[in-house]
ZAKOLTI-773753 format. One record per residue (C-alpha): x, y, z; residue in one letter; residue number from 1. Coordinates in steps of 0.2 Angstrom, whole numbers, plus 5000, padded with zeros to 4 digits. Example, Ala and Ser with C-alpha at 12.3 -4.5 7.8 and 13.67 -1.06 7.14 Angstrom:
// residues 2
@east 5062&north 4978&up 5039&residuo a&num 1 $
@east 5068&north 4995&up 5036&residuo s&num 2 $
// end
This chain:
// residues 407
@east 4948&north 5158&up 4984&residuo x&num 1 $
@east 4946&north 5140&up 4981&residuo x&num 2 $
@east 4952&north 5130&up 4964&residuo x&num 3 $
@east 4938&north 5120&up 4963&residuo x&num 4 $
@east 4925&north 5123&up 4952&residuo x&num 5 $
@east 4907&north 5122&up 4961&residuo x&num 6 $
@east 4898&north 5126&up 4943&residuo x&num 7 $
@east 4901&north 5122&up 4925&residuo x&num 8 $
@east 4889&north 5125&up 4909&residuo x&num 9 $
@east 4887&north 5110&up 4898&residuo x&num 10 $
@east 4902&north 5110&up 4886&residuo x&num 11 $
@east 4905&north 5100&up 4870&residuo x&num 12 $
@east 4920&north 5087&up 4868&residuo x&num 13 $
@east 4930&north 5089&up 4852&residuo x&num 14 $
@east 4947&north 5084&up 4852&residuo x&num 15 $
@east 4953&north 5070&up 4860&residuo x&num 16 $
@east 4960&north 5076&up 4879&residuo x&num 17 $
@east 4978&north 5073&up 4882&residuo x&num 18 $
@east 4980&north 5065&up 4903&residuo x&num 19 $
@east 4995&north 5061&up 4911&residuo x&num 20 $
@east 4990&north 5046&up 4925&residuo x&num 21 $
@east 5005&north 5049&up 4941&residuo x&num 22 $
@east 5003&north 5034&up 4951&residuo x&num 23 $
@east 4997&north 5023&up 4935&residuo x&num 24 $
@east 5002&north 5007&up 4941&residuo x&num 25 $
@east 4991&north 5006&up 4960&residuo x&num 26 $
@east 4974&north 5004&up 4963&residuo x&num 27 $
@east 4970&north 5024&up 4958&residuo x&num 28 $
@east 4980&north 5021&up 4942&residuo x&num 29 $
@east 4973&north 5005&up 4938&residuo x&num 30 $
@east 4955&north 5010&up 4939&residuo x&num 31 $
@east 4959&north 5025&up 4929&residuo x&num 32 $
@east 4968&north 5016&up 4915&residuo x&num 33 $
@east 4953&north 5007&up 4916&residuo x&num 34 $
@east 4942&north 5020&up 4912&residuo x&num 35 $
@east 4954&north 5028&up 4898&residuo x&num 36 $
@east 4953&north 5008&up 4889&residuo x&num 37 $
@east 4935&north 5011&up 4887&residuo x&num 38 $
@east 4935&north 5028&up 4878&residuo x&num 39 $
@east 4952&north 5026&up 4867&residuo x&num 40 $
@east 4945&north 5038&up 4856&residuo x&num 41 $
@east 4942&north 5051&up 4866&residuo x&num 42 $
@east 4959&north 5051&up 4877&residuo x&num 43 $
@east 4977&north 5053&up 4874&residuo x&num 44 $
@east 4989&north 5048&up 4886&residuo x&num 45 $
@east 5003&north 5059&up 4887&residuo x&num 46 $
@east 5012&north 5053&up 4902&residuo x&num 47 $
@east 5012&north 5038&up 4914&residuo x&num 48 $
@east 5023&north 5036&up 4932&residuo x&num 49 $
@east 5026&north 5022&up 4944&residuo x&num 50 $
@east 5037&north 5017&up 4960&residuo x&num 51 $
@east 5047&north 5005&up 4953&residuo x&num 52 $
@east 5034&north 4993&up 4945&residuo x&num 53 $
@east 5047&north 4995&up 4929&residuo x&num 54 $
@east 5036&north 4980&up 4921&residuo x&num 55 $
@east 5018&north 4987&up 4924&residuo x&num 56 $
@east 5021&north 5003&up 4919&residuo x&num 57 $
@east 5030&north 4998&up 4902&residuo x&num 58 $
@east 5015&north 4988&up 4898&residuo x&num 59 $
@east 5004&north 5001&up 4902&residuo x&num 60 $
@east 5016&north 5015&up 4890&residuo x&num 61 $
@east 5016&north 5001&up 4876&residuo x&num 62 $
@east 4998&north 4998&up 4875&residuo x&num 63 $
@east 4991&north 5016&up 4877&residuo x&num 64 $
@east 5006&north 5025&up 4867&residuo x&num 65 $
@east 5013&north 5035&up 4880&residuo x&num 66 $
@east 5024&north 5049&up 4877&residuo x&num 67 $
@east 5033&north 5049&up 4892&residuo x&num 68 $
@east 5038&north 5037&up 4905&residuo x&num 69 $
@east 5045&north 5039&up 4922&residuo x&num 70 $
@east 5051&north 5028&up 4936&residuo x&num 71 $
@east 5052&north 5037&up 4953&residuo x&num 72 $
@east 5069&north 5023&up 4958&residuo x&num 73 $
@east 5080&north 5032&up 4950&residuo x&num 74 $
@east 5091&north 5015&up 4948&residuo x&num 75 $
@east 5076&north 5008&up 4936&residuo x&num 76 $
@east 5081&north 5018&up 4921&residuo x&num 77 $
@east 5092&north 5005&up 4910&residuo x&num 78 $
@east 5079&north 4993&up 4915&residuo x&num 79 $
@east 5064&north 5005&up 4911&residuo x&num 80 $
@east 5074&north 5009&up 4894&residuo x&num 81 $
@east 5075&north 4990&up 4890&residuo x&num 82 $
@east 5057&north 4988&up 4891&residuo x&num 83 $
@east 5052&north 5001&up 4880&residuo x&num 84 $
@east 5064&north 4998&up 4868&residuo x&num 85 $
@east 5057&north 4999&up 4849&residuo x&num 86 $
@east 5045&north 5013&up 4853&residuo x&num 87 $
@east 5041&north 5033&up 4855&residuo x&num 88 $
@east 5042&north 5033&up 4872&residuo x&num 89 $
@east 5053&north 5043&up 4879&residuo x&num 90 $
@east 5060&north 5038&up 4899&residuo x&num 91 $
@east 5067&north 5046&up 4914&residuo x&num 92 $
@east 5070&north 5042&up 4930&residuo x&num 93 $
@east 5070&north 5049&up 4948&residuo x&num 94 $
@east 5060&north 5064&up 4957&residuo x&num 95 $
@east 5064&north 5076&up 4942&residuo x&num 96 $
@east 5058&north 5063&up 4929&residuo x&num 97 $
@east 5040&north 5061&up 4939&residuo x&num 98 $
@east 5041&north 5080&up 4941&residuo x&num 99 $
@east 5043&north 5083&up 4920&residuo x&num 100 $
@east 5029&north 5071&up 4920&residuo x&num 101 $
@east 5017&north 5082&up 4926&residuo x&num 102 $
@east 5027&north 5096&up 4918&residuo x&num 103 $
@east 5022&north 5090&up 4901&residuo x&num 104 $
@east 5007&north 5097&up 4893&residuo x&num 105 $
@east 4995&north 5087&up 4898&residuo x&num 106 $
@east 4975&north 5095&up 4898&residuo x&num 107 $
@east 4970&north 5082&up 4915&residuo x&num 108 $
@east 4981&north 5075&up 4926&residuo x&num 109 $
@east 4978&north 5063&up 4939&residuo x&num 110 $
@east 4988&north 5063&up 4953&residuo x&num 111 $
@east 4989&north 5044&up 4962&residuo x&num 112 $
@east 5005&north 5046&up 4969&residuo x&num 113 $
@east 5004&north 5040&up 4987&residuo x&num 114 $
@east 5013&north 5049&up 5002&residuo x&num 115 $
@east 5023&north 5065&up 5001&residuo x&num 116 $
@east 5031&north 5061&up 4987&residuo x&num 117 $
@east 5016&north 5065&up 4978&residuo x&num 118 $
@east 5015&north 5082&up 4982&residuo x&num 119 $
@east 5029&north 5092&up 4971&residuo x&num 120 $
@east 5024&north 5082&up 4954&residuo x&num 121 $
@east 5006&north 5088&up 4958&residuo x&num 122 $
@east 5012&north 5106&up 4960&residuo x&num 123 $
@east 5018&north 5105&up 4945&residuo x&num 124 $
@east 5006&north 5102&up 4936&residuo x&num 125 $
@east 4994&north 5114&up 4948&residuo x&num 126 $
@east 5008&north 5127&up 4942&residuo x&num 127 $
@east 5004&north 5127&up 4925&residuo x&num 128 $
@east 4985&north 5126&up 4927&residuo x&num 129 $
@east 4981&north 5111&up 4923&residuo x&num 130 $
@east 4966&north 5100&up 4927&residuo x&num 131 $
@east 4972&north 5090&up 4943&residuo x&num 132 $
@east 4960&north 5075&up 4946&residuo x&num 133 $
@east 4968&north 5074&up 4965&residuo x&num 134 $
@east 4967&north 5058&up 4974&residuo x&num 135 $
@east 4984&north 5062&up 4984&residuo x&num 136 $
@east 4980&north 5065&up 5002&residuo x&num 137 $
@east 4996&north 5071&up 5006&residuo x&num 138 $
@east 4995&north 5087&up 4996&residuo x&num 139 $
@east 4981&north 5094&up 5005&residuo x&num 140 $
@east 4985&north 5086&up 5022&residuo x&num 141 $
@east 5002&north 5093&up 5023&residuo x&num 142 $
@east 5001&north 5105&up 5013&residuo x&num 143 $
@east 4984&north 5110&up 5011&residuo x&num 144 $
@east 4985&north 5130&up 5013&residuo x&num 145 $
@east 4998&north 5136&up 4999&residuo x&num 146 $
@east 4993&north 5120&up 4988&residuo x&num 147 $
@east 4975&north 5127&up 4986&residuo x&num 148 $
@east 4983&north 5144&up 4985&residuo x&num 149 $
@east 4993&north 5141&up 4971&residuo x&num 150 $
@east 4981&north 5132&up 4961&residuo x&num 151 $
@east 4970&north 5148&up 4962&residuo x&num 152 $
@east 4983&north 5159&up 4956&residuo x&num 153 $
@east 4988&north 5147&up 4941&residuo x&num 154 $
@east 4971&north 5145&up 4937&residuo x&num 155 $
@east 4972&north 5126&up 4937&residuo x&num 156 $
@east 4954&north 5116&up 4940&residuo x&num 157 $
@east 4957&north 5105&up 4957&residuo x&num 158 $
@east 4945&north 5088&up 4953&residuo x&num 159 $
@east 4943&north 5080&up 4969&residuo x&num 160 $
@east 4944&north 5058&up 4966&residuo x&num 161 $
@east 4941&north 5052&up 4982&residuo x&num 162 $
@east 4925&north 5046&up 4983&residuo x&num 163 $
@east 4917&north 5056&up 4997&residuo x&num 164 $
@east 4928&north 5072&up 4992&residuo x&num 165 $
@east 4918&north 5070&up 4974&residuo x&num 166 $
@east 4902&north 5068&up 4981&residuo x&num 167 $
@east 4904&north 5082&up 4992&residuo x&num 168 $
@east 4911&north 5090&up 4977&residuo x&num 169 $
@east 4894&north 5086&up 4966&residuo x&num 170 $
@east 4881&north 5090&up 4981&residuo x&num 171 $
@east 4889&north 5106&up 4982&residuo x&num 172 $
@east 4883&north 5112&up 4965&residuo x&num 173 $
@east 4867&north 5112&up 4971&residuo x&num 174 $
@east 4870&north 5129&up 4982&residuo x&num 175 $
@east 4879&north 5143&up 4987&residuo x&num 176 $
@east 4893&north 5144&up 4998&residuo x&num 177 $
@east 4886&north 5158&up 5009&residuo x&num 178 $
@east 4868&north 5144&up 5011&residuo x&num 179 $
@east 4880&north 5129&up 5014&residuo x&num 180 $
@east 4877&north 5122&up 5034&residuo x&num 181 $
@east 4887&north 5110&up 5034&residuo x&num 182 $
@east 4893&north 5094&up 5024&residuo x&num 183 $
@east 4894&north 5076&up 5030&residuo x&num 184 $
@east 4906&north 5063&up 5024&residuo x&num 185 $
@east 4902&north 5045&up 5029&residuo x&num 186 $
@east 4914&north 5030&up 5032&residuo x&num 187 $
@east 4910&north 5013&up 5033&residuo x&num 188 $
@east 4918&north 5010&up 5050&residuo x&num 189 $
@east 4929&north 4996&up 5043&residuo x&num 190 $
@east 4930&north 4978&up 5051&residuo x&num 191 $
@east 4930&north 4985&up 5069&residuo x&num 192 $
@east 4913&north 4995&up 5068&residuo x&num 193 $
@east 4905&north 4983&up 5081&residuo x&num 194 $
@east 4922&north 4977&up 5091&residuo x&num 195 $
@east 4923&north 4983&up 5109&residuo x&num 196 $
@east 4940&north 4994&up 5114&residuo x&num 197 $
@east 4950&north 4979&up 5119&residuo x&num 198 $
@east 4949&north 4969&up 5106&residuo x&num 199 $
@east 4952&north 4983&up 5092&residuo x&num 200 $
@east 4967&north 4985&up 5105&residuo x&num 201 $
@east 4973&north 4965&up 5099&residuo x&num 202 $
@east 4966&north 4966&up 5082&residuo x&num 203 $
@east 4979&north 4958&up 5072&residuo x&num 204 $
@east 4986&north 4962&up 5052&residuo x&num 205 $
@east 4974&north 4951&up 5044&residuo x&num 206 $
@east 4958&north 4958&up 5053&residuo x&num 207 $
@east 4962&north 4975&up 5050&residuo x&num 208 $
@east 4966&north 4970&up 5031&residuo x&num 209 $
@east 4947&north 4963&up 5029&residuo x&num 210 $
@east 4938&north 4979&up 5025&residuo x&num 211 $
@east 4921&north 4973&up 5021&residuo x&num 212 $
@east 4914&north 4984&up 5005&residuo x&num 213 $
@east 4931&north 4992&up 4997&residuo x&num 214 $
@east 4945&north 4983&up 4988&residuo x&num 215 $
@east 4960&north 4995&up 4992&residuo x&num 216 $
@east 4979&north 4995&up 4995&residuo x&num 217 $
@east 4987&north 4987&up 5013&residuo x&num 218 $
@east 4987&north 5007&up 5021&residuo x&num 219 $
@east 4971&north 5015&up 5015&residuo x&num 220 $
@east 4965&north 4998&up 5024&residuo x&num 221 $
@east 4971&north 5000&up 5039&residuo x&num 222 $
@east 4968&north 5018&up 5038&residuo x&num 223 $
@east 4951&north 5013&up 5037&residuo x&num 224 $
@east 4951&north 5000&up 5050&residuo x&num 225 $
@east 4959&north 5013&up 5063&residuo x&num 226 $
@east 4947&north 5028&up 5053&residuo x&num 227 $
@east 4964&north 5036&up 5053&residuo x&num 228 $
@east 4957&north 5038&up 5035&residuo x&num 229 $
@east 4942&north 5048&up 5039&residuo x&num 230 $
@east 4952&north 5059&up 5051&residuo x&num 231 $
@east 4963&north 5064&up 5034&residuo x&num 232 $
@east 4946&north 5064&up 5024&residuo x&num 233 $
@east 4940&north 5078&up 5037&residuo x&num 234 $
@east 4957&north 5088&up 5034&residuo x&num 235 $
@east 4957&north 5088&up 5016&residuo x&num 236 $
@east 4939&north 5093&up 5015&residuo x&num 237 $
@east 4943&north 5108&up 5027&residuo x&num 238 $
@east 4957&north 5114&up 5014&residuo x&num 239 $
@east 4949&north 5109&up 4997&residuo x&num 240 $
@east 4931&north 5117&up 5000&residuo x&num 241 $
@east 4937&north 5129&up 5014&residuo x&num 242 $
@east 4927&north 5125&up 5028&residuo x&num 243 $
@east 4930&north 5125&up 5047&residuo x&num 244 $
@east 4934&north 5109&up 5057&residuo x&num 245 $
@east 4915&north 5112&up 5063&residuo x&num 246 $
@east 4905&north 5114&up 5045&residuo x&num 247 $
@east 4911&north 5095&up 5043&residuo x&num 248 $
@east 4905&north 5079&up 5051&residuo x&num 249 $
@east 4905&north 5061&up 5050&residuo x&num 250 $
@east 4893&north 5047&up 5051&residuo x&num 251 $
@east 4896&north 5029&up 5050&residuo x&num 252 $
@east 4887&north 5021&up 5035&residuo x&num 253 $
@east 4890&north 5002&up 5034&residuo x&num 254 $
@east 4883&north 5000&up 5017&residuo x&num 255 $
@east 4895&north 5013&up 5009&residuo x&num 256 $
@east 4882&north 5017&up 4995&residuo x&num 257 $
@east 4879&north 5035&up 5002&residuo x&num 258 $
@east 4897&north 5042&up 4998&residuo x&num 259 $
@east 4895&north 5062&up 5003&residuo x&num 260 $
@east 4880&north 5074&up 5010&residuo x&num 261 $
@east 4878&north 5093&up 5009&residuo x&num 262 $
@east 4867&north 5101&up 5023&residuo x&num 263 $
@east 4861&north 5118&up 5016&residuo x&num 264 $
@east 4853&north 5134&up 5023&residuo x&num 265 $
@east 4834&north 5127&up 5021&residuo x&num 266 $
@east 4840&north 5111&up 5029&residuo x&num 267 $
@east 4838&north 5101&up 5012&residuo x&num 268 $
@east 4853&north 5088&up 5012&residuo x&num 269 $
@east 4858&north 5085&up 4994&residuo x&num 270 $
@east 4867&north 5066&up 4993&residuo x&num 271 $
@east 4878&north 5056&up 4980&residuo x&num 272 $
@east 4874&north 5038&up 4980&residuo x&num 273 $
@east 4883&north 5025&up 4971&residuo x&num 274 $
@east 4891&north 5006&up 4971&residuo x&num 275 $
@east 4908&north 5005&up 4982&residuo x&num 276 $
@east 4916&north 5008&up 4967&residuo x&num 277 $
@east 4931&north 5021&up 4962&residuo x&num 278 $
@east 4927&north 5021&up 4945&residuo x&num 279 $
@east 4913&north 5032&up 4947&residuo x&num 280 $
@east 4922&north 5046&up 4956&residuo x&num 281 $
@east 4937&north 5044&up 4944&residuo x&num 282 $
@east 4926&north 5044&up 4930&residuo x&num 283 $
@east 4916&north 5061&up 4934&residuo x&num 284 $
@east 4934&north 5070&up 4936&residuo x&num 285 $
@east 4937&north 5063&up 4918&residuo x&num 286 $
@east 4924&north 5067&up 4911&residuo x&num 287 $
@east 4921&north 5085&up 4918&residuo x&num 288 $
@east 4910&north 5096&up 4916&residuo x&num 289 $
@east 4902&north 5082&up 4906&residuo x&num 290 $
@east 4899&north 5066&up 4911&residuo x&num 291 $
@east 4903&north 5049&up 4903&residuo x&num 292 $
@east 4898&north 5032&up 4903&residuo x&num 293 $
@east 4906&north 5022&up 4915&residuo x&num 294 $
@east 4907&north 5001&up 4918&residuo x&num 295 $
@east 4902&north 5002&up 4935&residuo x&num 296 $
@east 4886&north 4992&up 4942&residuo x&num 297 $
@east 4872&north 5000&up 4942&residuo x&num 298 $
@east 4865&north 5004&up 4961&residuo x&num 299 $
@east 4850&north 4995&up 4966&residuo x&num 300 $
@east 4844&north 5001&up 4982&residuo x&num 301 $
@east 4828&north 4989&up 4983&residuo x&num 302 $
@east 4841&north 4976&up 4981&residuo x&num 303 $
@east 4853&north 4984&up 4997&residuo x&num 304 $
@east 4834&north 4989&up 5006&residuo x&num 305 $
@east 4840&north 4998&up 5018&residuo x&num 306 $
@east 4852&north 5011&up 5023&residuo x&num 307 $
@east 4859&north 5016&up 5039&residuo x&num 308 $
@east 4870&north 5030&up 5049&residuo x&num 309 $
@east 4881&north 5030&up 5067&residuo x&num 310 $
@east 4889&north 5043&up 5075&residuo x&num 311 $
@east 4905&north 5038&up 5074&residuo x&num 312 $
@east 4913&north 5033&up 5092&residuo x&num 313 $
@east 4930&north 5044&up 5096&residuo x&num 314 $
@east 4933&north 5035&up 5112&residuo x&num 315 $
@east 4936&north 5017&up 5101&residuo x&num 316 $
@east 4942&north 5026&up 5088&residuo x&num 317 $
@east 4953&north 5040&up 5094&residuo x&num 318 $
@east 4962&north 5044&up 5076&residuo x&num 319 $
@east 4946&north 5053&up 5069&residuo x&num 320 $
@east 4946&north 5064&up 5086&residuo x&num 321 $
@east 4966&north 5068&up 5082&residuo x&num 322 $
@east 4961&north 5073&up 5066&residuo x&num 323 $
@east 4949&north 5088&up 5071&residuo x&num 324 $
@east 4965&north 5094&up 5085&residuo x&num 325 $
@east 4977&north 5095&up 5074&residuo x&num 326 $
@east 4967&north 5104&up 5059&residuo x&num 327 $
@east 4959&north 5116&up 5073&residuo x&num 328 $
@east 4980&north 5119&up 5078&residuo x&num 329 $
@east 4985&north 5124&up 5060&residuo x&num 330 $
@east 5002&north 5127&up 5056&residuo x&num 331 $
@east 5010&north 5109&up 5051&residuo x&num 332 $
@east 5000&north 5100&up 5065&residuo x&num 333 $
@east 4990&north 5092&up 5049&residuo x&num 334 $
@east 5006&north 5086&up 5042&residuo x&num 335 $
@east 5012&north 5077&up 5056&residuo x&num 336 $
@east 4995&north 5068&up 5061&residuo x&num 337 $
@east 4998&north 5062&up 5042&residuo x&num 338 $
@east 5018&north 5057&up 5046&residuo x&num 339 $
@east 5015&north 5050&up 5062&residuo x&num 340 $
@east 5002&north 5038&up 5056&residuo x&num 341 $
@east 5013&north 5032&up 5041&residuo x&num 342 $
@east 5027&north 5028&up 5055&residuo x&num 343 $
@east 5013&north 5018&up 5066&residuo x&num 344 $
@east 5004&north 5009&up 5053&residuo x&num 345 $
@east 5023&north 5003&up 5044&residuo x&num 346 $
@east 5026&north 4999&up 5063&residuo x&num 347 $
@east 5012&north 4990&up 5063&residuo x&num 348 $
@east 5012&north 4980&up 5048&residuo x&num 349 $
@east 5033&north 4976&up 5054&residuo x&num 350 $
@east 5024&north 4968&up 5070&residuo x&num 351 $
@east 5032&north 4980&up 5080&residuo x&num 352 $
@east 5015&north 4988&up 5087&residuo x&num 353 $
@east 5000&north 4982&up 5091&residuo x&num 354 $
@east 4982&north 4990&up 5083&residuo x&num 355 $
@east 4979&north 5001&up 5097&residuo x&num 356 $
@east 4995&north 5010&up 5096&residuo x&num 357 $
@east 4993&north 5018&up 5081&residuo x&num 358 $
@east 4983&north 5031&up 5086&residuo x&num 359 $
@east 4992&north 5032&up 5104&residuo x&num 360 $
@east 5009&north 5034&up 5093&residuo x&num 361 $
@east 4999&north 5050&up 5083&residuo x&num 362 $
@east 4992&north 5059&up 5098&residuo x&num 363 $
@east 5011&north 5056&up 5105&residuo x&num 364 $
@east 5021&north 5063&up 5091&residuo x&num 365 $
@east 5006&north 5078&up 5091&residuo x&num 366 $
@east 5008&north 5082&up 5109&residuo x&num 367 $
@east 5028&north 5081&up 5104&residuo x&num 368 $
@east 5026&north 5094&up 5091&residuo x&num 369 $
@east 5014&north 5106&up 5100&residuo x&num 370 $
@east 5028&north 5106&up 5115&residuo x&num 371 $
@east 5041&north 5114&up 5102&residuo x&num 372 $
@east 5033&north 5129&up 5099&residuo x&num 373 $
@east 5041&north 5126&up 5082&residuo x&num 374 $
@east 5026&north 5128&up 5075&residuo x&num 375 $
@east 5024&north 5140&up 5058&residuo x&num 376 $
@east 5012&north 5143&up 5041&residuo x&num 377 $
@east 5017&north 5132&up 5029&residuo x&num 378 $
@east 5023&north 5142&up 5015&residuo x&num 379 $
@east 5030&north 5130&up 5002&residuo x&num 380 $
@east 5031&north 5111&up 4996&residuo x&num 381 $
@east 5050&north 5113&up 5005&residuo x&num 382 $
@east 5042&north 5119&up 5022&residuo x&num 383 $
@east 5028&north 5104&up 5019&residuo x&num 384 $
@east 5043&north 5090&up 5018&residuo x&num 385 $
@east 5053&north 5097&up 5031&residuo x&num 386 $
@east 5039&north 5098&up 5044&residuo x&num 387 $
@east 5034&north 5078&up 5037&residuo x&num 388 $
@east 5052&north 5074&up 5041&residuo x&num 389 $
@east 5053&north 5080&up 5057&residuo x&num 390 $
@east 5037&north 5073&up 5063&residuo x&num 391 $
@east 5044&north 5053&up 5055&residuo x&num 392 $
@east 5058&north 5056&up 5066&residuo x&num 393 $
@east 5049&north 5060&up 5079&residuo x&num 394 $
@east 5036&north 5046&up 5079&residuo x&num 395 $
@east 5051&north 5033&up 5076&residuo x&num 396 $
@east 5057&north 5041&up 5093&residuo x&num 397 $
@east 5045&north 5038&up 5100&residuo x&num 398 $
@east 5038&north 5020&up 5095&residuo x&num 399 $
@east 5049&north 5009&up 5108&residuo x&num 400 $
@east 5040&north 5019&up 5119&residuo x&num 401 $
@east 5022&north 5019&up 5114&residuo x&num 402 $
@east 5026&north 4999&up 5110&residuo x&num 403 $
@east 5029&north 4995&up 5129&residuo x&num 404 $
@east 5016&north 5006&up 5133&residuo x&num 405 $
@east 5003&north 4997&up 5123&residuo x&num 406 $
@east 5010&north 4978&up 5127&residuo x&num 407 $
// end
């Protein structure tokens, strides 16, 4: 049974919504805040989190009136507590202070919190069946199974916010499951669509951090340079709309205006389009089931002119392939494609690694992890850190390795 909602009558908004933003200070948060300064009226912020931006997140509490304020360093307290001095706005500090944020009684919570870190403060609120606006991979990647699971038996509304998982999410309103085909999520193919192997091999930092349509943080970058990205895209879609690794493709769309299809029964394809822009999936999980006006630019396709599609190349881009083995393995492999990747693209960015060995570093710590016959379901957020701690280890292991290998 899946947690998000395929279908929804028109409603009417009354009361201001109470949200709680977890993650507020990166580029996630950011654009949400920015969408919650265009409607004051119509929400109320409950809750705001950050890493350890103590200064950005106390801005943040002061001008929108934040009831509660948490700081995952659990050493930034005093200096969260300074900043806030003189108001309402309660602090805490830590794992268990990010956790009481999305406790609190928030109706929509977006959950921006990056890495697996993310995952138990989204539960929480899943728990309580909240509205989850989800824009943390992890949760579904490491843990997609019992996270869905559990949001159906708490009743809580999972909001996809990436922008291919929302379209997906809006072209499947206009069918049936049992009619659906397949759906289709497109990736730009980042700044090495057009380079041969050996030089994506060389590619150095700055080349992979010049993503030509999206303006995102260092990692989702150089996700998306590698399509490591789209290879965690295809896993989350697989858990949040319960598909099979083969009821999803990709295709490469340089233009990224064409965010998600959905293949049905009679061969229609239904599309979202819309400017490179994460306003406007944020701003339909806000705004659900209605929808709301947003500050993005309007599209003008006669302006773009055209629009074209690639299959995507697994022998250039070997991460997207390591996606669809480890979701057909199951049991944990997901997680520690997500793990192992972390490790290789830190490496990377250290200078330790060059580009090409990112994906050789995954398909290493895989082939590790398949060997073990340690593999189990993932039963619990517990089982989902473990299995992620493991497979770090692992892939650290392993780097000096995979370095010499690749120089």
């Amino acid at each position: 049974m899946s947690a998000v909602p395929l279908r929804s009558s028109k409603t009417v908004a009354s009361a201001a919504r109470s949200v709680t933003v977890l993650g507020a200070t990166g580029s996630i948060g950011d654009s949400t805040m920015d969408l919650l300064r265009a409607s004051p009226d119509r929400y109320q912020v409950e809750a705001l989190t950050a890493n350890s931006n103590v200064a950005a997140l106390a801005k943040l509490a002061r001008e929108f009136d934040a009831r509660f304020a948490a700081i995952a360093d659990p050493n930034l307290l005093e200096d969260l507590q300074d900043a806030l001095a003189g108001t309402g706005t309660e602090c805490g500090a830590g794992e268990s202070a990010v956790i009481e944020a999305a406790s609190r009684p928030a109706d929509w919570v977006m959950a921006a919190v990056s890495g697996a870190a993310g995952l138990k403060p989204a539960l929480a609120a899943v728990d309580r069946g909240a509205t989850v606006a989800l824009a943390n991979k992890e949760c579904l990647v490491c843990a997609g199974d019992f996270f869905m699971q559990r949001a159906a038996k708490a009743g809580a509304c999972i909001l996809p916010a990436d922008s291919e998982h929302n379209a997906l999410f809006q072209a499947l309103g206009s069918g049936n499951r049992e009619e659906l085909i397949r759906v289709i999520i497109t990736a730009s193919g980042g700044p090495f669509r057009t380079w041969a192997s050996a030089d994506i091999e060389q590619a150095t930092l700055a080349q992979a951090l010049k993503h030509p349509n999206w303006s995102m943080g260092q990692k989702i970058t150089i996700d998306s340079a590698s399509m490591m990205n789209k290879g965690l895209e295809v896993i989350e879609a697989s858990y949040l709309f319960a598909l099979k690794p083969d009821e999803i493709d990709v295709l490469v769309h340089p233009q990224s205006i064409v965010h998600g299809m959905v293949e049905f029964s009679d061969r229609s394809v239904v599309a979202q389009l819309g400017v490179p822009d994460m306003r406007i999936p944020i701003a339909h999980c806000l705004g659900w089931p209605d929808r709301i006006v947003g500050p993005s630019a309007k599209l003008d396709l006669a302006k773009i002119g055209q629009l074209t599609f690639e299959v995507p190349d697994f022998k250039r881009f070997p991460g997207l392939r390591l996606a669809y083995d480890a979701l057909r393995t199951g049991n944990g492999a997901t997680a520690v494609y997500n793990a192992a990747n972390e490790v290789a693209v830190a490496a990377f960015i250290a200078g330790k690694i060059r580009f090409g060995a990112i994906a050789g570093l995954v398909e290493a710590t895989l082939e590790d992890w398949m060997r073990s016959g340690n593999q189990a379901p993932l039963t619990s957020a517990d089982d989902a850190i473990v299995v992620d701690h493991i497979a770090r280890n692992k892939a650290a292991t392993l780097l000096p390795q995979i370095a010499a290998k690749a120089s």
